[in-house]
ZAPADREN-693463 format. One line per field, with one value per residue (C-alpha): residue number from 1; x, y, z. Coordinates in steps of 0.5 Angstrom, whole numbers. Each point is the difference from the previous one (the first is absolute). Example, Ala and Ser with C-alpha at 12.3 -4.5 7.8 and 13.67 -1.06 7.14 Angstrom:
<pts>
k <- [1;2]
u <- [25;2]
v <- [-9;7]
w <- [16;-2]
</pts>
This chain:
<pts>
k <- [1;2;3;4;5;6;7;8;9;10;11;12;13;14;15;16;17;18;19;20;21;22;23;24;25;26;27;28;29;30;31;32;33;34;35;36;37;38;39;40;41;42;43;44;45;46;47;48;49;50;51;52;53;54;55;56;57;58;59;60;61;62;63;64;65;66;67;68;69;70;71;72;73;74;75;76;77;78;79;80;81;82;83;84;85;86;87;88;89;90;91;92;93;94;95;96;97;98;99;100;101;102;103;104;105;106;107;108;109;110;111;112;113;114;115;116;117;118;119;120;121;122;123;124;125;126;127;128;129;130;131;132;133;134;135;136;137;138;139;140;141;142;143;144;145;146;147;148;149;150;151;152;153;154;155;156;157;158;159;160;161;162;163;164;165;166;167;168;169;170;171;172;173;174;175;176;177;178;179;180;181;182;183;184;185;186;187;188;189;190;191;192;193;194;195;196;197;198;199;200;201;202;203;204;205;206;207;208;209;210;211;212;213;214;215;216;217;218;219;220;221;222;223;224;225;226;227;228;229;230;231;232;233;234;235;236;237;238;239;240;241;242]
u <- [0;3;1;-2;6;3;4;-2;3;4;5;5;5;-5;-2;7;1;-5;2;7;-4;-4;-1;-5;3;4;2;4;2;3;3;3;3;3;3;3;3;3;1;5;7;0;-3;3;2;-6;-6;-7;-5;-5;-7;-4;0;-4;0;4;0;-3;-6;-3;2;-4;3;-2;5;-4;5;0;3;7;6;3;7;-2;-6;0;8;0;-7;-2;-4;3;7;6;-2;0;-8;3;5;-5;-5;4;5;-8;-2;6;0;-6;0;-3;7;5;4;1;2;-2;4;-2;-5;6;2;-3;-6;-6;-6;-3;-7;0;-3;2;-4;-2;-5;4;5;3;5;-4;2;2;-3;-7;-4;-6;-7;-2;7;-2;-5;1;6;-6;-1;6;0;-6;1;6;-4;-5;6;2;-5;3;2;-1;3;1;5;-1;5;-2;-7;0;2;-6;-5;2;-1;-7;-2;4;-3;-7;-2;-1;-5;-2;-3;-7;1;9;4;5;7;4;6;6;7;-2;-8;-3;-5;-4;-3;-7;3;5;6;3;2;7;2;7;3;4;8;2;5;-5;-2;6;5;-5;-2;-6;0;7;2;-4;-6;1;3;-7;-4;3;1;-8;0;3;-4;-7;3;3;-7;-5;-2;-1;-7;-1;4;-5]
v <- [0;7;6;6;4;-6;1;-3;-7;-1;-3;0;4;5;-1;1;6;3;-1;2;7;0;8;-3;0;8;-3;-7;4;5;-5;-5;6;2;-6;0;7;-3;-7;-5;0;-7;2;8;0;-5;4;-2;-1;4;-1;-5;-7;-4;-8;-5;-7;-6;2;-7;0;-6;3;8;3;7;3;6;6;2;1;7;-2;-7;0;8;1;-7;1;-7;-3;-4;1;3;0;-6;-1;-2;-5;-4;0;-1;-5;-4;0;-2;-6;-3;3;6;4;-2;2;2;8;6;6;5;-1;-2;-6;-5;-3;-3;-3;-6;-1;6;7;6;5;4;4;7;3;4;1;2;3;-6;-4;2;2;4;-3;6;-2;-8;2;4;-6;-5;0;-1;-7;-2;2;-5;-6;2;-1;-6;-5;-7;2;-6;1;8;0;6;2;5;2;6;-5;-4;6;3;-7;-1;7;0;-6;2;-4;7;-3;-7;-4;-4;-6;1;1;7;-2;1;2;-4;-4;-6;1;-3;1;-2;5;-1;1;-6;5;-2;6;-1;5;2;4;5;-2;7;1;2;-8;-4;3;0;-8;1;-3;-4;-4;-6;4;4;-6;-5;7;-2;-8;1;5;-5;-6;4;3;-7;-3;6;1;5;3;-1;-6;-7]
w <- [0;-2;4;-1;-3;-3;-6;-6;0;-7;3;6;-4;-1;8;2;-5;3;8;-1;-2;5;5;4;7;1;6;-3;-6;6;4;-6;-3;6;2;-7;1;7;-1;5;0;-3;-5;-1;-8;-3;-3;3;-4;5;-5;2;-1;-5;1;-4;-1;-5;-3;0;7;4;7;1;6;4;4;4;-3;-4;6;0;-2;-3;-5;0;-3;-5;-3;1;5;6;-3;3;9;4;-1;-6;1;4;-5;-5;3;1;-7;-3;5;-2;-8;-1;-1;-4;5;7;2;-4;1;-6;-7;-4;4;-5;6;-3;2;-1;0;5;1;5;2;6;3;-1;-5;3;7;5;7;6;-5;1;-6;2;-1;-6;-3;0;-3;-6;-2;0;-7;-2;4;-2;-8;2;2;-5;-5;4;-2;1;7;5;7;2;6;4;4;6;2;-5;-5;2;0;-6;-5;3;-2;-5;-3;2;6;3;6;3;-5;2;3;1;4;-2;-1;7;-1;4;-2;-4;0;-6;-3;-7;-3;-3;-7;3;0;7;4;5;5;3;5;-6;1;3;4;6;-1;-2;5;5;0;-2;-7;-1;-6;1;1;-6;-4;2;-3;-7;0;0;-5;-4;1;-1;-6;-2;1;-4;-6;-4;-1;-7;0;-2]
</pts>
């Protein structure tokens, strides 16, 4: 189900060309340019990207990754979402291990990284403040995800990583309220749930640094999320297929 305000979906370059030109959030547009202009001192001499950040991945994706929001130092200065942090290393280190990556770190969007059956996306474009997109911000970005779900259509297994991950993809792909008769997917490390249309939806703990240095969400954990998203998709079927 559309959005209102959802760009015409040709296709996803055409979704992501007009992300990457988006002005909708004076506020993130101030903070990311900012950081750009300020950078780290790791990251002293490289130019950042400081536009927002499409997602990218394999058109005919089975698997459909939502995560929070660009980093300010990592998807903020590479342009390429998940790519250059520590959020990054995480996630990619997993999709490579179980072959949704050709490889298993990604430093910049000249790096050769492809993925396999995989798609990345998030519930923001841009880099907000503390890591905490206002209500208003996520939703002026909603179209732009649900475009790409509308876009993605042999998607079979969403994995969402943090609760607004979570929420965004059930607005995003219109189960905006308790459907008669259902339960609400309830947001929570390794909940599954099978959507009416038999998508199945699979939360996760986001591979932060608030959560991984932490305890909260350790390797096995994080490793256990993707060993069933590669079963799940192993065992679908396209929604065409015969």
């Amino acid at each position: 189900m559309a959005q209102p305000g959802t760009p015409p979906a040709r296709s996803l370059l055409a979704i992501a060309r007009t992300i990457v030109g988006c002005t909708r959030c004076p506020r993130l547009r101030r903070y990311c340019e900012r950081v750009s202009l300020e950078r780290v001192r790791r990251f002293a001499d490289l130019e950042y990207w400081a536009r927002p950040v499409p997602g990218f991945g394999d058109s005919a994706a089975r698997l459909l990754i939502v995560g929070l929001a660009p980093g300010a130092h990592g998807s903020n200065r590479t342009g390429r979402m998940f790519t250059g942090d520590a959020s990054g290393d995480w996630l990619f280190e997993a999709l490579h291990r179980f072959g949704f990556a050709s490889q298993a770190r990604s430093v910049s969007c000249g790096d050769g990284l492809r993925l396999r059956d995989c798609y990345i996306t998030a519930a923001a474009r841009c880099a907000p403040p503390s890591n905490r997109p206002l209500r208003i911000e996520l939703e002026r970005c909603r179209p732009y995800l649900a475009a790409e779900i509308g876009l993605l259509p042999r998607v079979r297994v969403v994995v969402t990583l943090g609760r607004i991950g979570h929420e965004a993809y059930l607005r995003a792909s219109g189960w905006q309220a308790r459907p008669r008769g259902r339960e609400r997917p309830t947001f929570g490390h390794g909940i599954e749930t099978t959507l009416p249309d038999g998508t199945v939806l699979l939360a996760s703990y986001h591979p932060s640094r608030q959560n991984t240095n932490t305890g909260r969400l350790t390797r096995a954990m994080w490793h256990g999320i993707f060993r069933r998203a590669r079963a799940l998709v192993n065992a679908s079927r396209y929604p065409d297929a015969p």
